[in-house]
N, C-alpha and C positions, 0 to 999 in steps of 0.2 A: 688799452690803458692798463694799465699796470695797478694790480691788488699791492693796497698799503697793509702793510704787516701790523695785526691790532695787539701788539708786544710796545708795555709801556702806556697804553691807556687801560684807564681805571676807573670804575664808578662807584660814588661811595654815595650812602643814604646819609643825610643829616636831618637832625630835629631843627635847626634852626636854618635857614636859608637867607644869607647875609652875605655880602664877598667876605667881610672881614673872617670869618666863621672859614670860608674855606679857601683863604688864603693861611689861616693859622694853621690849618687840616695840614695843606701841603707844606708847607717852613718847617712844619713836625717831621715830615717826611724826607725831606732835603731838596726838595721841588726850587728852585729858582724863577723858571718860567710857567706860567700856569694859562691852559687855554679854558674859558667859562664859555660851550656853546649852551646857549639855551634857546630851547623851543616851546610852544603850548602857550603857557597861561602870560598872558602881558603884562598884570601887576608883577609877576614877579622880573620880567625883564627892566622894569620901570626903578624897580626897589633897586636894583644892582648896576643901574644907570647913577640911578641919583647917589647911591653913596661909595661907590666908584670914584666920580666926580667930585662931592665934597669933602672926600677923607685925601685925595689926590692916591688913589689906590691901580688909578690903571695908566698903565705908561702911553697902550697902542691898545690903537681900535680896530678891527677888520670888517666888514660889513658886504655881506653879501645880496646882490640885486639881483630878482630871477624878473623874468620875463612876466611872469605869472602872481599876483597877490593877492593872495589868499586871507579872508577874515571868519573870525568865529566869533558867534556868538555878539555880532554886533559891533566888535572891538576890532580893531586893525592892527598890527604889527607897528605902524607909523605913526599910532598915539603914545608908545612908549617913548619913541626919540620928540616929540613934538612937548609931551609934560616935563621935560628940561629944563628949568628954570637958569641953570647954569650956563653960562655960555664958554668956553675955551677953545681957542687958536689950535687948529693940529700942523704941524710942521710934515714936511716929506709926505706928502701925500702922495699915493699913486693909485693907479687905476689898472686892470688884468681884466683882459676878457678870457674866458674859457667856453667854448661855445654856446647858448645861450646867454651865458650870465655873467657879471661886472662883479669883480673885487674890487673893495674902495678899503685902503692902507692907510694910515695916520697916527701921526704919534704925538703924544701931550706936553 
């Protein structure tokens, strides 16, 4: 498998962790598309779910399923998508496997 060239990704520290916050980060920059992986703490994937959703801030979703689900600290990855209170249709949805693990594609 072929090394992706890390030319064009960027990590920047912010005081405030909000999409809106670093979607403005990137518009300043001339970013059009912006990918948000986050990993660790789940309130904060929760915070970026939900106002993602109610500002209509994310076009597409990507979602990756690994074989293996992992919890800390008592909290699970699947309580951030489950406190949703939002509900929204994704259109074109698809699905990719790459050996163990399922890509799930959808756009708002």
């Amino acid at each position: 498998e072929a090394e992706m060239p890390q030319m064009g990704i960027e990590t920047v520290v912010m005081d405030q962790l909000s999409l809106h916050a670093i979607l403005k980060y990137c518009s300043k920059q001339g970013f059009c598309n912006v990918l948000v992986d986050l990993r660790g703490n789940v309130n904060d994937l929760k915070e970026i779910l939900a106002e993602g959703l109610e500002r209509s801030l994310v076009q597409k979703i990507v979602v990756e399923v690994l074989p293996l689900w992992a919890a800390g600290e008592g909290i699970d990855s699947s309580s951030a998508l489950k406190s949703i209170t939002q509900r929204k249709m994704l259109k074109n949805l698809s699905s990719m496997t790459s050996g163990n693990l399922v890509l799930l594609e959808g756009y708002f």
